[in-house]
C-alpha positions as CSV (number, residue, x, y, z in Angstrom):
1,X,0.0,0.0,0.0
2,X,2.7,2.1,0.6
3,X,4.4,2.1,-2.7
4,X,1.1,2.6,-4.2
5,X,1.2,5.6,-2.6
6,X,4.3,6.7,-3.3
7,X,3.9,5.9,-6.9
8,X,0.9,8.4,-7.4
9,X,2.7,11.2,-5.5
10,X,5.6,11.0,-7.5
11,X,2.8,10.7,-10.5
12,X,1.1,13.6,-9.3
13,X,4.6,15.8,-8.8
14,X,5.7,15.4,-12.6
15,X,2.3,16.7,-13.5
16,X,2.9,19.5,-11.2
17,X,5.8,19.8,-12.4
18,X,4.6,19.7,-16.7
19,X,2.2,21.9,-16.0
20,X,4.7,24.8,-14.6
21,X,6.0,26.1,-18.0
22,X,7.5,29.2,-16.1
23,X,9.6,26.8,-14.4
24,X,11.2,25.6,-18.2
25,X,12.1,28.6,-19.4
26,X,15.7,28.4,-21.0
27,X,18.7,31.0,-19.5
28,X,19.8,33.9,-20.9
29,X,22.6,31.8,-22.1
30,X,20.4,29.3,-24.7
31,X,18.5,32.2,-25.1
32,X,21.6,33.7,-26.7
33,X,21.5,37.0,-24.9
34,X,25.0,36.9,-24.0
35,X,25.1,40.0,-22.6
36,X,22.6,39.5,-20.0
37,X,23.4,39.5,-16.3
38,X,22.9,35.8,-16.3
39,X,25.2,35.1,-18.6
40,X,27.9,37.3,-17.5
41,X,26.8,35.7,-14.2
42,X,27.6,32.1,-15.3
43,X,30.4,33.0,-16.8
44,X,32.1,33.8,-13.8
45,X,31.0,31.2,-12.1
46,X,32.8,28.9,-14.4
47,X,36.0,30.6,-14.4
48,X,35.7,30.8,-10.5
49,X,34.9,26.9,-10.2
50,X,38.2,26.5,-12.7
51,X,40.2,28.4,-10.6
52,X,39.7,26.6,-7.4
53,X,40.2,23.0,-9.2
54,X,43.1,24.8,-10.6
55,X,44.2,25.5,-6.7
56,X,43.8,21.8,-5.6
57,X,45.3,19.8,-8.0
58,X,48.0,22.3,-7.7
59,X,48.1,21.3,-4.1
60,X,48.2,18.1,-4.7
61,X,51.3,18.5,-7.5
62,X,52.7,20.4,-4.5
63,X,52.2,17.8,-1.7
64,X,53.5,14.9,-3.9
65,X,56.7,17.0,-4.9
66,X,57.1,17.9,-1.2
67,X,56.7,14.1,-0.3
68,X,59.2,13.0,-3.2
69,X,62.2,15.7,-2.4
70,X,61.9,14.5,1.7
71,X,62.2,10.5,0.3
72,X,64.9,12.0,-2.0
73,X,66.8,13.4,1.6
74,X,66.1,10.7,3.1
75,X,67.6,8.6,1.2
76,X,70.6,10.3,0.7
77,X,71.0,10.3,4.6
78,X,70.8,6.3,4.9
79,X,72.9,6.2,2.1
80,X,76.0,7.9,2.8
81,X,75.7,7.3,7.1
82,X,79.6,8.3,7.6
83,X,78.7,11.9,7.2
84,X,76.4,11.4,10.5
């Protein structure tokens, strides 16, 4: 019974939902009105996503070089143990 349920409310919620058109409306991007504050909007919200993926994988680069220089020192340590 309670699937049932659940089945016409989901039912009923994409009918809501098709008979919204306001709701479909495209952006001002598809629209092609890039000069609209929703596209310049979007736009920087791209190039400020890029930057912070841009930011961690750099920190990431910069953690593994960090990790491969102390094994580097390390190594050179055991290795030559007479200038201990």
């Amino acid at each position: 019974m309670k699937t049932c349920a659940s089945r016409i409310l989901i039912v009923l919620l994409l009918l809501a939902g098709m008979n919204s058109p306001m709701q479909a409306l495209a952006c001002a991007v598809c629209y092609g009105e890039s000069d609209a504050p929703m596209a310049k909007g979007a736009a920087f919200a791209i190039l400020a996503l890029g930057i912070v993926v841009a930011g961690v994988l750099g920190g990431i680069v910069a953690f593994f070089v960090h990790i491969k220089r102390k094994a580097a020192a390390q190594a050179a340590t055991i290795a030559s143990p007479d200038s201990v």
